[in-house]
Every structure is written in C-alpha cells, then in structure tokens.
N, C-alpha and C positions, 0 to 999 in steps of 0.2 A: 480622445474622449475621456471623462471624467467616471472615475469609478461610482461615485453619485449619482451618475445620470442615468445609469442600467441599477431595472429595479432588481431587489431581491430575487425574487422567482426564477430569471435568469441564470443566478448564480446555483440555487438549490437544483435547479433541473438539469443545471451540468454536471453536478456534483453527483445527482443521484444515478446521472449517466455512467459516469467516472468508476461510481461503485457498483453500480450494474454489473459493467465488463470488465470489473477485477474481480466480483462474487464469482462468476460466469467462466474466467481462466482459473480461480482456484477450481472449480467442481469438474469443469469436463478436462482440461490439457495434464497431462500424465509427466511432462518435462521437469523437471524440479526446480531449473533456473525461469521459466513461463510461469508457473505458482509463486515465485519468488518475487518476480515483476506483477503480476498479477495485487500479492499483498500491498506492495506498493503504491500501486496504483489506489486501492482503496484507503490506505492512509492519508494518500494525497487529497482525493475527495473528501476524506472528514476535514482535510486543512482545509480544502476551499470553503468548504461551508460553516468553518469555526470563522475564519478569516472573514466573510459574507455577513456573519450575525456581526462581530463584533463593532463591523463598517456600521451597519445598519443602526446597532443601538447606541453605539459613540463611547466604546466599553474597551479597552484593553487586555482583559483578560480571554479572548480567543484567541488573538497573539502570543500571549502568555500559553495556551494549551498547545499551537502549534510548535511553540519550541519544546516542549517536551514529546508531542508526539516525534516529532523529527530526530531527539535524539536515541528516542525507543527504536527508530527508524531507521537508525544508523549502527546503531549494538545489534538487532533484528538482521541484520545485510552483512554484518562482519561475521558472527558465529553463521547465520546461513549458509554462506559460502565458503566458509571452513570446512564445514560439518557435508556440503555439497563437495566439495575439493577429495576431504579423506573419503570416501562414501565411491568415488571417481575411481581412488587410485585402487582401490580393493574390489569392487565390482566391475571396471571398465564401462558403467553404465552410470546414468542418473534417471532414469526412470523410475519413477516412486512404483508403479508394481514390485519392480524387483527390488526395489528396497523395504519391502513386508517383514524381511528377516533380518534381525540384529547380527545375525551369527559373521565373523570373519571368512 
C-alpha cells in the first residue's frame, strides 16, 4: 500500500493515540524506566505526525525536524539511563516517589 493512498487524518489520529498513552505513562506509572519509554513514545508521535505533514505538503523539512528530534532522543535516553543506573545503585530502587530526595 502506498503511503499516499492513506489520508492524512489516519496518520494524525494515530499519532494523537501515540501521544495520548505516552502523556498517560508519564502522569500515572511511578517506574522511572516506564516514564522513560513513555517520553519516547511521545517523541515518536510528533515524528509520525512531522513525518505525515511533510508527505502531505511535498516539503522536506519534517524530515529535517525528525532528525533532530531523534537526536535530542538519543542524548535524552543516554543521560536518562545513566542518571536511572546511579540513582539504582544508591537507593536499590527506581521509583520516582522515592527519588523526591537528592540526598545520598
């Protein structure tokens, strides 16, 4: 099937699904690597729908925004999981409750 041949509105209603239930895991799940997947997920729904317009109006530049989102994407997920890893090895936990305090 032709990426042409599915209209817009398809793509945006997926995309607003996408970011529904990555808004959805950052507010209710407590897990810090589930928030993390969560942002993700929302990143990827703006890509679908940068991706989506720029089909739509024959433009290169939402191509052009998702590789910068994707590389914020990628710097975003290396310090996360660092800062999730040391956070690990001092509290024995990742639960953002008990991460409220900075203290060692």
């Amino acid at each position: 099937m032709n990426f042409g041949s599915i209209p817009l509105t398809y793509y945006l209603v997926l995309s607003a699904a996408l970011f529904t239930m990555g808004a959805l895991g950052v507010l209710i799940r407590r897990n810090a690597l589930i928030i993390f997947m969560s942002v993700e997920l929302m990143l990827n729904a703006a890509n679908l729908a940068f991706v989506a317009f720029a089909r739509q109006y024959g433009v290169f530049t939402g191509q052009l925004f998702v590789f910068f989102v994707m590389t914020v994407a990628a710097a975003e997920v290396a310090v996360g999981l660092a800062l999730i890893v040391a956070i690990f090895r001092t509290k024995h936990s990742i639960d953002v409750d008990q991460m409220s305090s900075l203290k060692g």
